[in-house]
Backbone as XML, in Angstrom:
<?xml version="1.0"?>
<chain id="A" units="angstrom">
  <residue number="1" name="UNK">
    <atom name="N" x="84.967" y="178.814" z="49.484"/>
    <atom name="CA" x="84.540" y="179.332" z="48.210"/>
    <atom name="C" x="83.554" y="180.467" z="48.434"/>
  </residue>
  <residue number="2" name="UNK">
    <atom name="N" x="83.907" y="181.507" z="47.362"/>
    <atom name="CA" x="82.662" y="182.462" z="47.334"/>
    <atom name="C" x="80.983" y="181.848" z="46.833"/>
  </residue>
  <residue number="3" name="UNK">
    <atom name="N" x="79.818" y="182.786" z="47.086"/>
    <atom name="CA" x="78.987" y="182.373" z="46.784"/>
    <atom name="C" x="78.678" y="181.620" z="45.910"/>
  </residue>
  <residue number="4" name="UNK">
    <atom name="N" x="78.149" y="180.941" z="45.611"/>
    <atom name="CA" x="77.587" y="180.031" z="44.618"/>
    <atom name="C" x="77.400" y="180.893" z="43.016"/>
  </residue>
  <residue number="5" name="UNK">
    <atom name="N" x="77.523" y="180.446" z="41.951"/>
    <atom name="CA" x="77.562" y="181.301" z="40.613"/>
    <atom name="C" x="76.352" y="181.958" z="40.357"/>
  </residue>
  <residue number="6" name="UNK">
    <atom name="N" x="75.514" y="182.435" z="40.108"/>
    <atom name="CA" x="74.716" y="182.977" z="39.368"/>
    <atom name="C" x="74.524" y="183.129" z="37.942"/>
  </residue>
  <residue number="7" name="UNK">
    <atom name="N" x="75.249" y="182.650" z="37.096"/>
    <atom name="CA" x="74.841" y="182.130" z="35.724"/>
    <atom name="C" x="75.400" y="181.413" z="35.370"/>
  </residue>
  <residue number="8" name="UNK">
    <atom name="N" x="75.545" y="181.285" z="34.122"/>
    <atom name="CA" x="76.027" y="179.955" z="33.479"/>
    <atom name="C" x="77.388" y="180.221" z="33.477"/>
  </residue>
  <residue number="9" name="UNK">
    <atom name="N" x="77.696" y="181.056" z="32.737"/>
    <atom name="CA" x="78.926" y="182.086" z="32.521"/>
    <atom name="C" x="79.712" y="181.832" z="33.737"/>
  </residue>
  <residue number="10" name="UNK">
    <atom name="N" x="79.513" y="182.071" z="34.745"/>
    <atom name="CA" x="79.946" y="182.023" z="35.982"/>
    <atom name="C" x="80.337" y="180.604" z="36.390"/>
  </residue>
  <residue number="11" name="UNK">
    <atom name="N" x="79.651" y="179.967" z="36.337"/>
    <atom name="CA" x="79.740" y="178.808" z="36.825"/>
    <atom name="C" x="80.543" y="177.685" z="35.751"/>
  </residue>
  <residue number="12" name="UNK">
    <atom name="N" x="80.509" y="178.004" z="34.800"/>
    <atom name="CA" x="81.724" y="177.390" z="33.635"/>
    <atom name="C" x="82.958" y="177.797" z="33.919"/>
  </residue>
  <residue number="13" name="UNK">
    <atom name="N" x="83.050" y="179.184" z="34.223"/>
    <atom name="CA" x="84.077" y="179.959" z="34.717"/>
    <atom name="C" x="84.950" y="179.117" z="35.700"/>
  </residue>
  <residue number="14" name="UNK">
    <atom name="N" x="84.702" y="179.063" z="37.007"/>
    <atom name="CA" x="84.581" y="178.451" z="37.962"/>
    <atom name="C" x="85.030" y="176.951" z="37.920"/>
  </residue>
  <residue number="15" name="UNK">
    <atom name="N" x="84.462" y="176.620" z="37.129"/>
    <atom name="CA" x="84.697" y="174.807" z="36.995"/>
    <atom name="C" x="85.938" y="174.799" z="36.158"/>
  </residue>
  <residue number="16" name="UNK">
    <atom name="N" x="86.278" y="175.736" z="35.559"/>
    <atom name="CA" x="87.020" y="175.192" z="34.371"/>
    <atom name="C" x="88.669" y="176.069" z="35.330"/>
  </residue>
  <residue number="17" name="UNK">
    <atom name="N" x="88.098" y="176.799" z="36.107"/>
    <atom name="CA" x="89.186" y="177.177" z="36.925"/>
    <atom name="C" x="89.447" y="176.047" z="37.363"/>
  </residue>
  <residue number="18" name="UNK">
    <atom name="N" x="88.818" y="175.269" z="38.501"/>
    <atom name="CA" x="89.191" y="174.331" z="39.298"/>
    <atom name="C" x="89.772" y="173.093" z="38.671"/>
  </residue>
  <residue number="19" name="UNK">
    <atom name="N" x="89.661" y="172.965" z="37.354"/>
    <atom name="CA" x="89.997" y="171.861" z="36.438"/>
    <atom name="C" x="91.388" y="172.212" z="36.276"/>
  </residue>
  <residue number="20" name="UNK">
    <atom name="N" x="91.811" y="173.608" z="35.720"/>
    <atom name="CA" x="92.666" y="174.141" z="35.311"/>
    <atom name="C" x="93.926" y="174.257" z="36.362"/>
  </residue>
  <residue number="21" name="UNK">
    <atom name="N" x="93.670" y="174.271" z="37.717"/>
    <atom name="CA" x="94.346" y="174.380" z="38.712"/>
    <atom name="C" x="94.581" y="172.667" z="39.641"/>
  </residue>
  <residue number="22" name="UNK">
    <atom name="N" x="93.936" y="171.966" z="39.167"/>
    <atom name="CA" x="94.347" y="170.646" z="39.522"/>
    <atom name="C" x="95.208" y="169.435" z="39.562"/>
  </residue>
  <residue number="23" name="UNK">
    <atom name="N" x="95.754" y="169.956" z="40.340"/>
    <atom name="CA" x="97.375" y="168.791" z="39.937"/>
    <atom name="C" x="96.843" y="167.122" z="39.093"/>
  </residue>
  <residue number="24" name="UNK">
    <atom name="N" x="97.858" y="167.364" z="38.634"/>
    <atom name="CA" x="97.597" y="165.961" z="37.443"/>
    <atom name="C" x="97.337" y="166.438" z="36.249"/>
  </residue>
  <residue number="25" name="UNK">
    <atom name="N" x="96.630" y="167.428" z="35.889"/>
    <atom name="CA" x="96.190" y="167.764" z="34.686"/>
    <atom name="C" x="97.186" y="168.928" z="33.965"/>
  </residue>
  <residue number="26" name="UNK">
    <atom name="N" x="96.801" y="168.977" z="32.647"/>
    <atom name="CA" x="97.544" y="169.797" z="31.617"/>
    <atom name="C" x="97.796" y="171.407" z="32.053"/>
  </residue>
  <residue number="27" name="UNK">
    <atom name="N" x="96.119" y="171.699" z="32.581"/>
    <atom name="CA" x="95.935" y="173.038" z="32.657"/>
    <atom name="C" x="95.584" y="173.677" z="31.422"/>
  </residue>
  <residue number="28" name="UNK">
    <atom name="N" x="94.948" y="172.965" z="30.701"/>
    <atom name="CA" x="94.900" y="173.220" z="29.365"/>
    <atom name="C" x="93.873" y="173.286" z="29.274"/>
  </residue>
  <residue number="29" name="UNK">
    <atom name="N" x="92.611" y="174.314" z="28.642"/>
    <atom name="CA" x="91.234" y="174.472" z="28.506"/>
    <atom name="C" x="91.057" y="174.165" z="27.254"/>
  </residue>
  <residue number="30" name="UNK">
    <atom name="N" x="90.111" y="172.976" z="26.635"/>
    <atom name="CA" x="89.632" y="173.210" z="25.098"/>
    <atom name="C" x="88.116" y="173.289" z="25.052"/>
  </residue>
  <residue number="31" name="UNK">
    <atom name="N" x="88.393" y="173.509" z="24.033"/>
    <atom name="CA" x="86.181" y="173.837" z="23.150"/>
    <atom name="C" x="85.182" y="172.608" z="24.156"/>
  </residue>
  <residue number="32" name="UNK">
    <atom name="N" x="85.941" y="171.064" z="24.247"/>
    <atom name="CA" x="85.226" y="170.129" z="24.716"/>
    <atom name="C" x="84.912" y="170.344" z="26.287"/>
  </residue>
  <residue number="33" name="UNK">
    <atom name="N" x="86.190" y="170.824" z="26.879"/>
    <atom name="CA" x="85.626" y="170.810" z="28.505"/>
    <atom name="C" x="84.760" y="172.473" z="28.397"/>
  </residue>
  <residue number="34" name="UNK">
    <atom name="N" x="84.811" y="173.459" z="27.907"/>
    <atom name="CA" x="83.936" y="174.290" z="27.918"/>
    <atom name="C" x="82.355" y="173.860" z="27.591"/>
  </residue>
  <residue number="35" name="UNK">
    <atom name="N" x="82.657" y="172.990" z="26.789"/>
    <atom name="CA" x="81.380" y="172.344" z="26.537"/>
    <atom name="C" x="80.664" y="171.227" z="27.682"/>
  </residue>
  <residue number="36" name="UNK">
    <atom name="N" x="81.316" y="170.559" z="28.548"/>
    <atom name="CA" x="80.911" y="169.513" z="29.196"/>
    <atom name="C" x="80.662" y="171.036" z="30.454"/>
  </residue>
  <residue number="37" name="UNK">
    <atom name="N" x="81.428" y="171.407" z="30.668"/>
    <atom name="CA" x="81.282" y="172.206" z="32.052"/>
    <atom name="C" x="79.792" y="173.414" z="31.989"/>
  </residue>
  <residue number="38" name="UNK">
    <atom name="N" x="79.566" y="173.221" z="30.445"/>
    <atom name="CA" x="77.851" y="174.129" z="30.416"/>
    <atom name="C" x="77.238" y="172.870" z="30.742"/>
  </residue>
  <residue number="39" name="UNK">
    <atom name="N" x="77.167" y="171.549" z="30.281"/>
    <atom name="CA" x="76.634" y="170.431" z="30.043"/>
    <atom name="C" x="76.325" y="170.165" z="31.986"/>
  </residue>
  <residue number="40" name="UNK">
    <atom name="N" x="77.576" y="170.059" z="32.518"/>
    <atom name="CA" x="77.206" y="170.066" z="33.958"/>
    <atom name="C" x="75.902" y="170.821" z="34.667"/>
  </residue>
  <residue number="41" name="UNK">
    <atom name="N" x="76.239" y="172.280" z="34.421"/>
    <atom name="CA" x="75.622" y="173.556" z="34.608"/>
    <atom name="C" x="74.521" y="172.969" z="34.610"/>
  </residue>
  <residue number="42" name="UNK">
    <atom name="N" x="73.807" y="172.501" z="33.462"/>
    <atom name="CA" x="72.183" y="172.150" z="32.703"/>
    <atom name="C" x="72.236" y="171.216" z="33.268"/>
  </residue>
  <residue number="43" name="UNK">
    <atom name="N" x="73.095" y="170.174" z="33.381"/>
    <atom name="CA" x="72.314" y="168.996" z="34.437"/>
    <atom name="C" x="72.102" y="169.344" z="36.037"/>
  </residue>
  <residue number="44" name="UNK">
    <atom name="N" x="72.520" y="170.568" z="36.740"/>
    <atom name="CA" x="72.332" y="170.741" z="37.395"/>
    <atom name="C" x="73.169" y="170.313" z="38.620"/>
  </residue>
  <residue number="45" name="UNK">
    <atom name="N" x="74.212" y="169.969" z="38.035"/>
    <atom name="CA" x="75.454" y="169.874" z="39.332"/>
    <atom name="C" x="75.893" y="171.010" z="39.990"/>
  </residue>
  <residue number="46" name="UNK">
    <atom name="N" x="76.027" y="170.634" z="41.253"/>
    <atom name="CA" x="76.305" y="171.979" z="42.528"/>
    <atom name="C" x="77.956" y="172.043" z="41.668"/>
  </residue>
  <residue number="47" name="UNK">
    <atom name="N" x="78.221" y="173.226" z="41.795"/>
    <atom name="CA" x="79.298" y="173.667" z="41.920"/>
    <atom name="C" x="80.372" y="172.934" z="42.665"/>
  </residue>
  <residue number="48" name="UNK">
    <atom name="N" x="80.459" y="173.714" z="43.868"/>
    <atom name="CA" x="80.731" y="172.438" z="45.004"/>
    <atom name="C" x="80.997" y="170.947" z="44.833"/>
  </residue>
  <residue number="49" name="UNK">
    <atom name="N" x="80.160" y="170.286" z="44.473"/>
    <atom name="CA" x="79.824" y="168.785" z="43.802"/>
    <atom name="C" x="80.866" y="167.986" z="42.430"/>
  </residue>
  <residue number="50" name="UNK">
    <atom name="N" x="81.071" y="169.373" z="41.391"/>
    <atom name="CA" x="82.115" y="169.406" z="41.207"/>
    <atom name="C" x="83.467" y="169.185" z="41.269"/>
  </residue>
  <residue number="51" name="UNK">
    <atom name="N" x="83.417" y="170.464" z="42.255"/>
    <atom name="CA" x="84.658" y="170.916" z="42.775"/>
    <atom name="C" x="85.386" y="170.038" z="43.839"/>
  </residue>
  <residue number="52" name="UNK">
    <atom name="N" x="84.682" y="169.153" z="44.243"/>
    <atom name="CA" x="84.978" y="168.093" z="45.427"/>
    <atom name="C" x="85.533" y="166.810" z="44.513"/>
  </residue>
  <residue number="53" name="UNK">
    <atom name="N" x="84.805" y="166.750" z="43.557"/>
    <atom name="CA" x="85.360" y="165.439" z="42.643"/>
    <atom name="C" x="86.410" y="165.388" z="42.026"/>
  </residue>
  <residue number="54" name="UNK">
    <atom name="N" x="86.922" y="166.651" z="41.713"/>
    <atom name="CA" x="88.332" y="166.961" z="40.833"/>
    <atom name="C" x="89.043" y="166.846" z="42.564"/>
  </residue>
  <residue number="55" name="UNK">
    <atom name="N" x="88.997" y="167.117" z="43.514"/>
    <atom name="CA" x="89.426" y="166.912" z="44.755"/>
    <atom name="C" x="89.592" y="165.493" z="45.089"/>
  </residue>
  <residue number="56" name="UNK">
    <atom name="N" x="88.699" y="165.192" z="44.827"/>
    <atom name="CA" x="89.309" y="163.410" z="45.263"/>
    <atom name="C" x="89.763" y="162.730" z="44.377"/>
  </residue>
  <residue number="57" name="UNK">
    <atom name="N" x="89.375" y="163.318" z="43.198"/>
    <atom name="CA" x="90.438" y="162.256" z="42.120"/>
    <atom name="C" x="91.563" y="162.826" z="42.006"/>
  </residue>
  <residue number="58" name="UNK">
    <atom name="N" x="92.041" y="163.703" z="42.124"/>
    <atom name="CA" x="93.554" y="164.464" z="42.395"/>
    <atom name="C" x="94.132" y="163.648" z="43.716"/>
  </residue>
  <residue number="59" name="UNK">
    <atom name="N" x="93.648" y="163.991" z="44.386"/>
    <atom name="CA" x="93.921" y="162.923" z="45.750"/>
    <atom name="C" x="94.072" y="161.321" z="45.742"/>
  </residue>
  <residue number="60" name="UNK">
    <atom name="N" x="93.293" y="160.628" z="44.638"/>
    <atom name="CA" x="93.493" y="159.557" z="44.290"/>
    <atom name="C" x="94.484" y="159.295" z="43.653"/>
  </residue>
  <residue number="61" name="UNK">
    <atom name="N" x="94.575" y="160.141" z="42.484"/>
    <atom name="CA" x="95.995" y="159.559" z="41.505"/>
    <atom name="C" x="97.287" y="160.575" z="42.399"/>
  </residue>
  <residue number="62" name="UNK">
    <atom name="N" x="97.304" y="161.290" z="43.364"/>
    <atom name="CA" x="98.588" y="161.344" z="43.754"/>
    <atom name="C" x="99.105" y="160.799" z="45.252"/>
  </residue>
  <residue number="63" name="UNK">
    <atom name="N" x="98.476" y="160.239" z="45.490"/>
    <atom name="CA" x="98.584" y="159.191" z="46.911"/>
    <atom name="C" x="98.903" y="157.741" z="46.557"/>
  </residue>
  <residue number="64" name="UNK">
    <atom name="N" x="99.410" y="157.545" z="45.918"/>
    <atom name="CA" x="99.553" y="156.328" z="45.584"/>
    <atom name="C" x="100.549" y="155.465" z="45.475"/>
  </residue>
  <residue number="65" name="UNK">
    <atom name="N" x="101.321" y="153.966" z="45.849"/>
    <atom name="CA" x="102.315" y="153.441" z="46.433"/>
    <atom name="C" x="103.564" y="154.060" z="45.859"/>
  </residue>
  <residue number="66" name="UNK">
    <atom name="N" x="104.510" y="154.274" z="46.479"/>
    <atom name="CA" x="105.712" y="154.918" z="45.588"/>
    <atom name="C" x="106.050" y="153.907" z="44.359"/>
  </residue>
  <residue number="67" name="UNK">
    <atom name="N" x="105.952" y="152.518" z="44.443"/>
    <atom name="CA" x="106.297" y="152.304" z="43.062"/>
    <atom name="C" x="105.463" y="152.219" z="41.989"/>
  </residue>
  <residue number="68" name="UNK">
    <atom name="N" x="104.839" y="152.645" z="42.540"/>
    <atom name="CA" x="103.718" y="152.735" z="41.180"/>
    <atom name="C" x="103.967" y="153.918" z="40.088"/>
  </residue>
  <residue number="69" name="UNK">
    <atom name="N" x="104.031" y="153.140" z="38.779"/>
    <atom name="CA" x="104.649" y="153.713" z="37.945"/>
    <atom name="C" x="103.844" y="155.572" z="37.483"/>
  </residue>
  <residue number="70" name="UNK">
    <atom name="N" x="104.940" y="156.436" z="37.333"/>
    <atom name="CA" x="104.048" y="157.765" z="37.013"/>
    <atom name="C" x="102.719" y="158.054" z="35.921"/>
  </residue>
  <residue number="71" name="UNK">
    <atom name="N" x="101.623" y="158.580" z="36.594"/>
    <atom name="CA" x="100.357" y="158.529" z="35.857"/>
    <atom name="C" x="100.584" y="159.907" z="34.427"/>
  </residue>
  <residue number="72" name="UNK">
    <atom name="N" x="99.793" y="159.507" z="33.553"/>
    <atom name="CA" x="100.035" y="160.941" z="32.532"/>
    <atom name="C" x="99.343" y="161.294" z="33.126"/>
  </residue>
  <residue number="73" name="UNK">
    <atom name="N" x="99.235" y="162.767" z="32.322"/>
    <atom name="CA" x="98.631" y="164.397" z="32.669"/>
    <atom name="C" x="97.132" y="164.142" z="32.121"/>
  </residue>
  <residue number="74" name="UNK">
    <atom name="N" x="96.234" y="164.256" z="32.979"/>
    <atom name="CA" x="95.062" y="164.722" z="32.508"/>
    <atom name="C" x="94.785" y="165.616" z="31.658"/>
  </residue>
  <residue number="75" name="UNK">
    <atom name="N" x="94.136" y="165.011" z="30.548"/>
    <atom name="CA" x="94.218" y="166.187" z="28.895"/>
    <atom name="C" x="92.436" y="166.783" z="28.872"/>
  </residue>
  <residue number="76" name="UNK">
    <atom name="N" x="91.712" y="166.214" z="30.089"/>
    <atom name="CA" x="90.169" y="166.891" z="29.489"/>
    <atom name="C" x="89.472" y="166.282" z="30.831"/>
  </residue>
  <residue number="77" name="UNK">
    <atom name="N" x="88.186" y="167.612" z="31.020"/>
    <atom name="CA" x="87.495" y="167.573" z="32.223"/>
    <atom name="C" x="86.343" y="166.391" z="31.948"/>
  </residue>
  <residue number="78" name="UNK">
    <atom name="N" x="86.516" y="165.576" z="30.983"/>
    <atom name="CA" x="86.165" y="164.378" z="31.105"/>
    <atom name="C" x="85.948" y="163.066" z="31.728"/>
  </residue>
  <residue number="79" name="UNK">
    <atom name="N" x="87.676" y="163.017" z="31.519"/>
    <atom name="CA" x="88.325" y="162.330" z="32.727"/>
    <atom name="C" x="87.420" y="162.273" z="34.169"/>
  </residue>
  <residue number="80" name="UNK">
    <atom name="N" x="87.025" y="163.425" z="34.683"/>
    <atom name="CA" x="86.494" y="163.277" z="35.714"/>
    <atom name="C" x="85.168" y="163.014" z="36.127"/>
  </residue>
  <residue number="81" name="UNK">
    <atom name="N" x="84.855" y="163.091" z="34.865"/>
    <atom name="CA" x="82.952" y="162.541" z="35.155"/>
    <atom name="C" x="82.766" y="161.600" z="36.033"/>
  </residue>
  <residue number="82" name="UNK">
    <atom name="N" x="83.295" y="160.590" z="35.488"/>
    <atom name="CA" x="82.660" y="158.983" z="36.364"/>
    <atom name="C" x="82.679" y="159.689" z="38.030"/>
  </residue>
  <residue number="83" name="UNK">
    <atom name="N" x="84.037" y="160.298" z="38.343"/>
    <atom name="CA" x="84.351" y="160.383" z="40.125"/>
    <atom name="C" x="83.473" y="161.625" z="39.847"/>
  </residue>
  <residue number="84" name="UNK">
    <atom name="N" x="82.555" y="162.750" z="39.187"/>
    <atom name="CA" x="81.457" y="163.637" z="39.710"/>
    <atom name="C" x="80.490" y="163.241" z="40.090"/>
  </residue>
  <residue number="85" name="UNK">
    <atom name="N" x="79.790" y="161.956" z="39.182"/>
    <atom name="CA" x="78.824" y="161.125" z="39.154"/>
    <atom name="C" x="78.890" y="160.416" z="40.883"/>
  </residue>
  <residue number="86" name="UNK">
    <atom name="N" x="79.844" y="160.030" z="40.929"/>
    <atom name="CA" x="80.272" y="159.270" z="42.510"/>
    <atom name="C" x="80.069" y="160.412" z="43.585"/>
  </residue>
  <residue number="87" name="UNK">
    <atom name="N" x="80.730" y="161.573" z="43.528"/>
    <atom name="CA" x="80.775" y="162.335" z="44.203"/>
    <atom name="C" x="79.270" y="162.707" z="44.305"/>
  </residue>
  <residue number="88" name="UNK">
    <atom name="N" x="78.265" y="162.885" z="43.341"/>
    <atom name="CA" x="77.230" y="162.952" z="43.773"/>
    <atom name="C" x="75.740" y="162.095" z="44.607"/>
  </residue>
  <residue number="89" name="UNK">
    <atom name="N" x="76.223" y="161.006" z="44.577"/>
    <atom name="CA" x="75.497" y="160.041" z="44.778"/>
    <atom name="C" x="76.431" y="159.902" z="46.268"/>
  </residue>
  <residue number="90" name="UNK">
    <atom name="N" x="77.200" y="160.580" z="47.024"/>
    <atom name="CA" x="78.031" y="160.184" z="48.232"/>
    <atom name="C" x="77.401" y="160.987" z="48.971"/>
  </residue>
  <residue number="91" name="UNK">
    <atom name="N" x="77.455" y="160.389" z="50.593"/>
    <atom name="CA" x="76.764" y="161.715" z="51.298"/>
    <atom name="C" x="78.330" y="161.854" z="52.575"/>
  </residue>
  <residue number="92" name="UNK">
    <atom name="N" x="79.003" y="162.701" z="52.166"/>
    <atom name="CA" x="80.422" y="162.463" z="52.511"/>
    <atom name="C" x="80.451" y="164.285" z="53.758"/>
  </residue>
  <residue number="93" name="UNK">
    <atom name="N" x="80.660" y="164.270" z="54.240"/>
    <atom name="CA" x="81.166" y="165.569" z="55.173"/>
    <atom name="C" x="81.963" y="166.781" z="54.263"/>
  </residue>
  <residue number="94" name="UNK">
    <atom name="N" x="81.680" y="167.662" z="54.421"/>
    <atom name="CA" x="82.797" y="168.686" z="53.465"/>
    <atom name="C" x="84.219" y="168.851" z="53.858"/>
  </residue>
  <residue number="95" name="UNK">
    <atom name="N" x="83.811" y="168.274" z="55.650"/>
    <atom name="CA" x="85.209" y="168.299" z="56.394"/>
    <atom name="C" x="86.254" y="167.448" z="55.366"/>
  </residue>
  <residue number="96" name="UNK">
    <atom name="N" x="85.908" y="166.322" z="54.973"/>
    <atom name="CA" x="86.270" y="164.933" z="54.353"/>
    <atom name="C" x="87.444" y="165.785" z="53.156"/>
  </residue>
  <residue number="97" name="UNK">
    <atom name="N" x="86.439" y="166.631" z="52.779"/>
    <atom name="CA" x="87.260" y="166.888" z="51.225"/>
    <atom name="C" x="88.112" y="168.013" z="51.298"/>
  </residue>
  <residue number="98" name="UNK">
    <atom name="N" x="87.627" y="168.638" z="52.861"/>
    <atom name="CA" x="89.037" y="169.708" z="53.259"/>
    <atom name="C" x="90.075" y="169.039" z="53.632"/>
  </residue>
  <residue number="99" name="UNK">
    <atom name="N" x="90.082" y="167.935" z="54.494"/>
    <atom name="CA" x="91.233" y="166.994" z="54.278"/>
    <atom name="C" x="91.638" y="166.446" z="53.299"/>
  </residue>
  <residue number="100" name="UNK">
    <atom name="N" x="91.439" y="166.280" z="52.124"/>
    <atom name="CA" x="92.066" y="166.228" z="50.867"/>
    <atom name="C" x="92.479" y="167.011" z="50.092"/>
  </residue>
  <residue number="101" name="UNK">
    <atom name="N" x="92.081" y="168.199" z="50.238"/>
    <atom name="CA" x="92.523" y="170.054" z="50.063"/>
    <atom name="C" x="94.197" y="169.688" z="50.337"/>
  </residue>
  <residue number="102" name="UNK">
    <atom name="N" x="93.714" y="169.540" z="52.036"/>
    <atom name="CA" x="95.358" y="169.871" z="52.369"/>
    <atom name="C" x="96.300" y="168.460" z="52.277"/>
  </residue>
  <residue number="103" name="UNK">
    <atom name="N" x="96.263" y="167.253" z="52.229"/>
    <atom name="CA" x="96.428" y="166.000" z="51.476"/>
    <atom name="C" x="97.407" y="166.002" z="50.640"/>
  </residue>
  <residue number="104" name="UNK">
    <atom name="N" x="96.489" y="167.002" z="49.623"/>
    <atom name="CA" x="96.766" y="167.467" z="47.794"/>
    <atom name="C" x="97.874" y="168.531" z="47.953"/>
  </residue>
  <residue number="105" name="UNK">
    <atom name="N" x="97.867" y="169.414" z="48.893"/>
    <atom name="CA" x="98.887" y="170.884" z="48.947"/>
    <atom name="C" x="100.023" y="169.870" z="49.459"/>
  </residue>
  <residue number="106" name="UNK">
    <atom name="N" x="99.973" y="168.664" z="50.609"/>
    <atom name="CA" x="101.500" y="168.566" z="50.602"/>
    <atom name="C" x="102.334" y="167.814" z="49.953"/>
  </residue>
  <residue number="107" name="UNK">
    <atom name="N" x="101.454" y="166.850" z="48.904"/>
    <atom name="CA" x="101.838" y="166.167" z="47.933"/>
    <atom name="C" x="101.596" y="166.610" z="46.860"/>
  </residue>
  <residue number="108" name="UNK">
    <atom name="N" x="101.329" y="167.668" z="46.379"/>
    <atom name="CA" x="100.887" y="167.679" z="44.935"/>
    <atom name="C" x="102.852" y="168.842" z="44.396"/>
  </residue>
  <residue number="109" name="UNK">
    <atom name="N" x="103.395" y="167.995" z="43.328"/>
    <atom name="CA" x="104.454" y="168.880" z="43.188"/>
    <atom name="C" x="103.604" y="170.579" z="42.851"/>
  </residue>
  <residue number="110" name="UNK">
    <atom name="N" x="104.873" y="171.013" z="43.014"/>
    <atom name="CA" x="104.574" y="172.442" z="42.233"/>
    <atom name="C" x="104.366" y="172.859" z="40.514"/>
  </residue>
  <residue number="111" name="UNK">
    <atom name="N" x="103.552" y="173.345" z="40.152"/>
    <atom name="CA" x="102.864" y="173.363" z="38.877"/>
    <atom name="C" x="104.319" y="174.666" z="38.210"/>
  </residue>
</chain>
């Protein structure tokens, strides 16, 4: 990733990209995740911190036993709070979540 954001603007930007580009989900931006992703901003979540949590919960719901029945589409960057909250309180390697980067690229269908 490039530098870290420098405003708010930026950093909503950013999050709502990585939301938007995350297998499982709609890809669909509304008023509410624009709103939670300033809400992040002000609480002071790393970017990064973020961006690692939509990473492992993507990795979570698409690794999972083949018969297990198909999950719906993530409709809101909601969804992912609880695993940001986790992700922040983890003291995990970054290596960790580049292996779930590439994890996610060879399982994740094509969008």
């Amino acid at each position: 990733m490039e530098g870290d954001p420098t405003t708010k603007e930026e950093y909503v930007q950013r999050v709502l990209g990585a939301y938007r580009s995350t297998p499982g989900t709609t890809g669909t931006i509304r008023r509410p995740d624009r709103f939670l992703a300033a809400q992040l901003y002000e609480r002071g979540v790393p970017l990064m911190g973020a961006e690692n949590a939509l990473v492992l919960a993507a990795a979570r719901r698409l690794i999972r036993p083949v018969v297990s029945p198909p999950l719906n589409k993530v409709r809101s960057l909601a969804y992912f709070l609880p695993v940001i909250e986790e992700v922040s309180s983890l003291r995990v390697s970054p290596d960790y979540y580049q292996h779930l980067r590439q994890k996610i690229a060879r399982h994740a269908p094509a969008r």
